[in-house]
KOLTIZA-222504 format. One line per 10 residues: number of its first residue (from 0); their letters; for each residue z, y, x of C-alpha. Coordinates in steps of 0.02 Angstrom, whole numbers. Example, Ala and Ser with C-alpha at 12.3 -4.5 7.8 and 13.67 -1.06 7.14 Angstrom:
BEGIN
0	AS	390/-225/615  357/-53/684
END
This chain:
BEGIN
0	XXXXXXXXXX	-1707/1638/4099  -1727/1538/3934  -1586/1429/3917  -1573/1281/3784  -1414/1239/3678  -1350/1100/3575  -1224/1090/3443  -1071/961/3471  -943/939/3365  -783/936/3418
10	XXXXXXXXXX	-628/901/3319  -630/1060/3171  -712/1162/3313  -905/1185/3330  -938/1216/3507  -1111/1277/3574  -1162/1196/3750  -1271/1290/3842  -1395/1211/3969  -1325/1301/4112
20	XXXXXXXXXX	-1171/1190/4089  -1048/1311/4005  -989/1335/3846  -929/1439/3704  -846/1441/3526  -920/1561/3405  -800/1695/3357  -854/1691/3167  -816/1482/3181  -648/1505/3253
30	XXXXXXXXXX	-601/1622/3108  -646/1498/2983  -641/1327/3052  -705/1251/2879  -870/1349/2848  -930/1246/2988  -889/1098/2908  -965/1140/2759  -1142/1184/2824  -1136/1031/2912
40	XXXXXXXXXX	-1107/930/2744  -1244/1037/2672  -1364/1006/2777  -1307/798/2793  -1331/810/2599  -1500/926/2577  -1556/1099/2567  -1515/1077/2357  -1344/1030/2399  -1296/1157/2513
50	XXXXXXXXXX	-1298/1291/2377  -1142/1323/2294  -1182/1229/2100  -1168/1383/1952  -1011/1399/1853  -1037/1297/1672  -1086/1402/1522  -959/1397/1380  -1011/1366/1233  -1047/1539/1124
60	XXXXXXXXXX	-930/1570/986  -1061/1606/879  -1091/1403/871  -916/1367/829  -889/1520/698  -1060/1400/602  -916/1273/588  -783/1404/522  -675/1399/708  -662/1515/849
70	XXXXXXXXXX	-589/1543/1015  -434/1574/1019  -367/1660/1168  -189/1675/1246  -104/1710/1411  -76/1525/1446  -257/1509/1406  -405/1463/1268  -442/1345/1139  -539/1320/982
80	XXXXXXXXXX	-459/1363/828  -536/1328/655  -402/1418/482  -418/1385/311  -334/1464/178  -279/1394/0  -234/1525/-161  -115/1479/-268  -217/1409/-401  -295/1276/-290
90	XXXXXXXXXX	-295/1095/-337  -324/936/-249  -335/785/-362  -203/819/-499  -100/927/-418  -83/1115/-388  -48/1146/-219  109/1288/-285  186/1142/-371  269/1096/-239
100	XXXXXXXXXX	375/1254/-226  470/1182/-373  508/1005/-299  550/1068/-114  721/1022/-130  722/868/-197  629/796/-38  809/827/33  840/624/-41  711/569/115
110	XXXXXXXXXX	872/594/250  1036/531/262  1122/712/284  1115/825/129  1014/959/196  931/1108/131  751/1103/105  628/1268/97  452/1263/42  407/1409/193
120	XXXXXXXXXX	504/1263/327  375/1126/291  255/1081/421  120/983/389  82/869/539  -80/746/595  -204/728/723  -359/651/801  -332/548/951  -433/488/1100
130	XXXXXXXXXX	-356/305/1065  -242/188/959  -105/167/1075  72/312/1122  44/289/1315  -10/458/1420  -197/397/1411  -228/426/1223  -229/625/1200  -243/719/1036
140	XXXXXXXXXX	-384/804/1050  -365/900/884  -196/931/793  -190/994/599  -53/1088/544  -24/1153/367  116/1252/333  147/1365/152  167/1565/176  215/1600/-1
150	XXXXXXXXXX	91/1522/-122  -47/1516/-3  -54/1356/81  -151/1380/291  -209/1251/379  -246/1272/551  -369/1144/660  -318/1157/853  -458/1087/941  -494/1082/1156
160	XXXXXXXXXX	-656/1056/1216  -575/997/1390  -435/947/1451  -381/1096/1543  -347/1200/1349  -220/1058/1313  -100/1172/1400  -129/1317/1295  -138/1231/1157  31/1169/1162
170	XXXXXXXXXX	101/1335/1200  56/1376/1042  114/1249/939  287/1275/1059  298/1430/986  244/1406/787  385/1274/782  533/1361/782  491/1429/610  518/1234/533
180	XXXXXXXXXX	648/1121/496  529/968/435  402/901/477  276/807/349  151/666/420  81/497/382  116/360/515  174/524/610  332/471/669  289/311/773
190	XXXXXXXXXX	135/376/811  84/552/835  222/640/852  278/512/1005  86/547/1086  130/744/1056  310/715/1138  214/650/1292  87/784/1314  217/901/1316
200	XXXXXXXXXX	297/783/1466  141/765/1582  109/963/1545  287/987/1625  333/1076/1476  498/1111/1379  503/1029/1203  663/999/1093  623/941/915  817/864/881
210	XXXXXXXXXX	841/999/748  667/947/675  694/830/529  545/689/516  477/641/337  355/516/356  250/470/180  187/315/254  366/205/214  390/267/29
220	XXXXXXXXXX	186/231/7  227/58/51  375/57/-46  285/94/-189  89/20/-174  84/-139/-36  69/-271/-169  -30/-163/-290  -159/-84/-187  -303/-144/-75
230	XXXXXXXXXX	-225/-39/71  -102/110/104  -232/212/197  -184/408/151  -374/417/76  -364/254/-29  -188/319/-93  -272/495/-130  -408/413/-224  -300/309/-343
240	XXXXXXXXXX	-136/399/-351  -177/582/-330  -354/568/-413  -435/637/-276  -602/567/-199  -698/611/-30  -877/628/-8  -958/579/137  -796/572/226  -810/527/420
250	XXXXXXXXXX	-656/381/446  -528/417/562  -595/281/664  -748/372/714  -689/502/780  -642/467/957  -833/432/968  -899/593/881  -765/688/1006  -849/590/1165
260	XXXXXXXXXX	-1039/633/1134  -975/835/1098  -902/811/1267  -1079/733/1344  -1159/850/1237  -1070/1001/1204  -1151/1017/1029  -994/1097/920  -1095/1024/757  -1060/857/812
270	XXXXXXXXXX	-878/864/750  -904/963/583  -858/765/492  -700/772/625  -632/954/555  -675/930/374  -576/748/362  -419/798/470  -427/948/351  -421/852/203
280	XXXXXXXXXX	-286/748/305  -151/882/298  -195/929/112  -175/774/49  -2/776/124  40/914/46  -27/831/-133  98/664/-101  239/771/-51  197/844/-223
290	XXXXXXXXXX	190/674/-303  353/614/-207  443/768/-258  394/761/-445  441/559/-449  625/580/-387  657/724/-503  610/615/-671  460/752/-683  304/617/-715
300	XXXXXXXXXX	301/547/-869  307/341/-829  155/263/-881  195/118/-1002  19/13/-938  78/40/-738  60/-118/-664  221/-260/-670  235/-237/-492  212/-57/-462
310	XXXXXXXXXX	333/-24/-599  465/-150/-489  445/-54/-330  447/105/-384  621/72/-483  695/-6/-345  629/133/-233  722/276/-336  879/184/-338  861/180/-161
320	XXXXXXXXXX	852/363/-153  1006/390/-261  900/398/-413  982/271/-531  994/347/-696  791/365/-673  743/188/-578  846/102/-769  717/192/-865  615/75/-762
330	XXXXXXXXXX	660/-78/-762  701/-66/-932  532/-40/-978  495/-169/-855  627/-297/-945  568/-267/-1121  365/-300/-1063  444/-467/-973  541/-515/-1136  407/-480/-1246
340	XXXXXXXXXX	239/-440/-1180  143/-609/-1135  -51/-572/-1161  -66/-405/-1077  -20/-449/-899  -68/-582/-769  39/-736/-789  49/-724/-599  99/-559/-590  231/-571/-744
350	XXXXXXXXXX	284/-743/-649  329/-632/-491  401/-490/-569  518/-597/-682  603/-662/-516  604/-493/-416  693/-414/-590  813/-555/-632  876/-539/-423  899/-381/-422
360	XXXXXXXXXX	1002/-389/-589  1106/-534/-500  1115/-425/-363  1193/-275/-463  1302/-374/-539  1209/-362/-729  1199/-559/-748  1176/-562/-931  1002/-479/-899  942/-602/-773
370	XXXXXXXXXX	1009/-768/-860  892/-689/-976  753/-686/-867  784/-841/-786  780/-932/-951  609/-837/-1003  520/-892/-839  578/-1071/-883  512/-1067/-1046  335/-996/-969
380	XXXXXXXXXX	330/-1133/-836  398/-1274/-936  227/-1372/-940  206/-1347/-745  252/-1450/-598  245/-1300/-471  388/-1368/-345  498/-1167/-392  665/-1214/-409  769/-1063/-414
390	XXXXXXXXXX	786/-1020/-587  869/-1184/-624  989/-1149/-469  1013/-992/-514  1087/-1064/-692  1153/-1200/-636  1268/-1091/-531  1306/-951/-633  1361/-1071/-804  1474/-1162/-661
400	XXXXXXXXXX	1551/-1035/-575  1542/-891/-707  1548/-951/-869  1633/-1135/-817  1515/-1196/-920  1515/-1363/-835  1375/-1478/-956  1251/-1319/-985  1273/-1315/-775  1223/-1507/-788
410	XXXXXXXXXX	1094/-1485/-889  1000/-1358/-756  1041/-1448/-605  962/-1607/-678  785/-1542/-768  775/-1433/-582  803/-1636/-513  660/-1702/-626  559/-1563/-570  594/-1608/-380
420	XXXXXXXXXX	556/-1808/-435  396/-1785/-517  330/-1694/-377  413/-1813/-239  211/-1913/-247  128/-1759/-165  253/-1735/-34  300/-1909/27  417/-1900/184  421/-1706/162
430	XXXXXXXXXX	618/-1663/249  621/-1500/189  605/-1603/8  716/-1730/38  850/-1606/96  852/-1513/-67  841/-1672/-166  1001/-1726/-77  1069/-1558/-137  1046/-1576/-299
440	XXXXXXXXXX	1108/-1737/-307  1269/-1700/-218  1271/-1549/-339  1249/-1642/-512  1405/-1782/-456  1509/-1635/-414  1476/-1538/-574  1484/-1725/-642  1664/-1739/-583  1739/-1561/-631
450	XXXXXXXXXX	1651/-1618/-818  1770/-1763/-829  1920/-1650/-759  1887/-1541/-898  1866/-1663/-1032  2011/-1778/-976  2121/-1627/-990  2084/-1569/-1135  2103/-1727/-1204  2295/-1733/-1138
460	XXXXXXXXXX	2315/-1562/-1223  2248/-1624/-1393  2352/-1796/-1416  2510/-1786/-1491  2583/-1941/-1380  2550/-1872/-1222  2589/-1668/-1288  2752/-1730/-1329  2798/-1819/-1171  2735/-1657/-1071
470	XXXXXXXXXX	2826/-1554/-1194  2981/-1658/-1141  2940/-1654/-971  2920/-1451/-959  3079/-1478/-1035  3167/-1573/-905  3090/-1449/-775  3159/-1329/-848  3340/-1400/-850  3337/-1439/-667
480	XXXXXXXXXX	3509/-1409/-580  3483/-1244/-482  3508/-1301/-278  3673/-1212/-207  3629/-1150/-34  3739/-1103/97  3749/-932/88  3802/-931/-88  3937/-1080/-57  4019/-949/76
490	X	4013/-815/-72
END
C-alpha cells in the first residue's frame, strides 16, 4: 500500500509521520541530533550553502622567501619570520656597528643602580602596530628585535599573518628573553613595550620583565635636539646626527594600512616597505646607542661650530649623567663664544643661551660666571625696550645680598624700573605689569634705606667726635659692675 510521509520538526528531533497515522524517529537522527539540523539550514540557505566551504590556502613560502622571510614553525604554532645578519665591518651612517662593544658599559649612566652592562645582553626592541593607542585593540603585528652574537649584529622581523600566530609568536619571544638584561627602544617604554605587556595578558600567558632594565633613546634625544631640530623622529635624528639617510622609506604611519590590504589581499609583497623600515628601525638603535655611548665617555671630539643651543643641552645633559668634568668642557666653550663671539650666531639664539648659561651658573653656585653673563646680555640689549627683566634682578640681588654692594644694587633695580616705565604705553592697565612695577619700587626704597644705614654708619666710624664718645662709651660698658646673683651671695 503506498503510504505518504511528511517531515515535522520537533524540538532537536526530526520525526517522520507516516499517513497511516504513526510515527517514527530515524535511528541515524537519534545518534546525531545536529546533522538534522544542519541539512535543514542547508537546504533553508541553498544547495551552494549546504556544502561544507574548503579550508583557506596558505600562502606558499616560496612568496615570502622573495621578501627574505619564512615560516617559522613551533609546537605552540607558526609565524612568519624574516633574519638579517650584520658582519663586523658594517656601517650605518658614521658608525660601525662593533663600536659599540667598546661603549657597552658606559650605557650603565642611563639607570639609577650601578649595574653591569654586556654588549651580548642588549636587546634591541620596536614594532609595527595596528593603532596609536596601549589598549587590547591595537596589536603589534610585527616586532623587530636586534640583538649582537659577538660582532655580528641579527635582526629578526616577527611577523603574523592572523591573529591566531600571535600566540606562537609570543612564545618565542618568551623564550629569547631570558638571555637579556636591557632592553633598547625608542618611545618603547610608554608605548610598545606596555601594548607587548598586554598581549601577553589577553593570551593568558606568563610574562615577568622586572629584572629587564628599560633604556629608552627617545628622553636623551630630546634632551639633546628639541630646540635644535625640526623633530625627534628616530629617522630625522638618523639623518642629521648619525649621517644616515633612507631612500624611499615607507613612514611608520603607513603601515597599519599596508598590513590591512595584505590581510584583504594576502599579497606578502605588499609589506616589503613595512620589513625594510622596521629593519632599519632597530639598526638605527643600535647606531644612537653607539652615539650615546661614545658622548658620555668624552670619545667625540666636540664640534666648536655646534649650535649655542645644542651645545647647552648636551652639557647640561652629561652633568646629568654624572659626567661633569666633560659637560665644563662645554659650557666653557659655550661661555667663551657668548663672551666673545657676536657675528657668528643668531642674536636670538646667543640671547637665549646667555640666560640658560648664566642660570645654571647661579644654580651651581659659580656666580662670578653669570654676573658675567648677565652684564654681557645687558650690554647686547641696551638699545631695546623688550619688557626682559631678569638680568637686572638677577644683579640687583646678587650685589645686595652677596657682595652688599648696596648703590651698584640701586643702580640695577632702577635702569630694570626705566625699562618697566618706558614700556608702561603698550601695556596700559596690564596687572601682571603693575605688580612688578610695585616690586621694584618697594625694592629700590628698601635698598634706598639699607644705603643710608650704611653710609650713616660709616660716617659715625670716621668722625673723631662721635669715635671718641663711642670709644668712651665701649669703655663704660666695659666697666659695668658685674650683677651678684643669689647663688653666689650663699657662696
Amino acid at each position: 500500500m503506498f503510504r505518504s510521509y511528511s517531515v515535522v520538526a520537533s524540538g532537536s528531533a526530526v520525526f517522520d509521520v507516516r499517513s497511516d497515522g504513526h510515527s517514527g524517529c530515524s535511528a541515524a537522527r537519534r545518534r546525531c541530533p545536529m546533522s538534522g539540523l544542519r541539512e535543514r539550514l542547508g537546504r533553508l540557505r541553498g544547495p551552494a550553502a549546504a556544502q561544507a566551504a574548503p579550508p583557506t590556502l596558505s600562502v606558499p613560502e616560496g612568496e615570502w622567501a622573495q621578501l627574505g622571510a619564512h615560516v617559522e614553525t613551533s609546537p605552540a604554532g607558526s609565524f612568519v619570520m624574516r633574519r638579517r645578519m650584520y658582519g663586523a665591518d658594517s656601517v650605518h651612517g658614521k658608525y660601525r656597528l662593533r663600536e659599540l662593544a667598546d661603549v657597552a658599559q658606559q650605557l650603565s649612566c642611563f639607570h639609577d643602580r650601578d649595574a653591569v652592562v654586556r654588549l651580548e645582553e642588549l636587546l634591541f626592541f620596536d614594532t609595527e602596530t595596528t593603532g596609536l593607542g596601549i589598549g587590547s585593540g591595537n596589536v603589534p603585528f610585527m616586532v623587530g628585535i636586534g640583538f649582537y652574537t659577538g660582532e655580528l649584529f641579527t635582526v629578526e622581523q616577527l611577523l603574523i599573518r592572523n591573529p591566531a600566530e600571535e600566540h606562537a609568536m609570543l612564545v618565542y619571544l618568551q623564550e629569547l628573553l631570558d638571555r637579556f638584561t636591557h632592553i633598547i627602544s625608542y618611545n618603547g617604554r610608554t608605548f610598545d613595550w606596555p601594548i607587548l605587556k598586554n598581549r601577553y595578558v589577553l593570551n593568558r600567558l606568563q610574562f615577568d620583565d622586572a629584572k629587564l632594565f628599560q633604556l629608552d633613546l627617545l628622553y636623551p634625544s630630546r634632551s639633546l635636539w628639541r630646540n635644535t631640530l625640526p623633530s625627534c623622529r628616530l629617522s630625522k635624528v638618523e639623518e642629521s646626527r648619525l649621517g644616515f639617510e633612507r631612500v624611499d622609506d615607507v613612514p611608520g604611519s603607513m603601515a597599519p594600512a599596508l598590513y590591512f590590504q595584505y590581510l584583504a589581499e594576502k599579497n606578502p609583497s605588499v609589506l616589503e616597505g613595512v620589513f625594510v623600515h622596521n629593519e632599519h628601525d632597530i639598526v638605527t638603535l643600535a647606531a644612537l646607542a653607539i652615539h650615546f655611548g661614545k658622548l658620555v665617555s668624552g670619545e667625540i671630539e666636540l664640534d666648536p661650530e655646534l649650535e649655542l643651543e645644542e651645545l647647552f643641552r648636551t652639557g647640561v645633559w652629561l652633568d646629568k649623567m654624572g659626567r661633569s668634568a666633560i659637560s665644563e668642557n662645554y659650557f666653557d666653550i659655550l661661555f667663551a663664544r657668548l663672551m666673545n663671539d657676536l657675528e657668528s650666531s643668531n642674536p636670538a639664539d646667543q640671547e637665549s643661551a646667555i640666560l640658560l648659561l648664566a642660570a645654571f651658573y647661579k644654580k651651581n653656585g659659580e656666580y662670578l660666571h653669570a654676573v658675567e653673563l648677565w652684564k654681557r646680555w645687558i650690554v647686547i640689549k641696551n638699545a631695546s625696550i623688550a619688557l626682559h627683566l631678569e638680568p637686572y634682578l638677577e644683579l640687583a640681588m646678587y650685589y645686595e645680598h652677596r657682595e652688599k654692594n648696596f648703590a651698584q644694587a640701586i643702580f640695577y633695580a632702577e635702569e630694570a624700573w626705566a625699562k618697566l616705565w618706558r614700556r608702561r604705553s603698550l601695556h596700559r592697565g596690564d596687572k601682571r605689569q603693575n605688580e612688578v612695577e610695585e616690586a621694584l619700587e618697594k625694592r629700590i626704597r628698601r635698598l634706598k634705606g639699607k644705603l643710608r644705614k650704611t653710609e650713616s654708619h660709616s660716617f659715625e666710624m670716621t668722625s673723631p667726635a662721635l669715635k671718641s664718645n663711642n670709644t668712651s662709651t665701649t669703655k663704660t660698658k666695659t666697666r659695668k659692675v658685674k650683677p651678684i646673683y643669689v647663688s653666689e651671695g650663699l657662696i
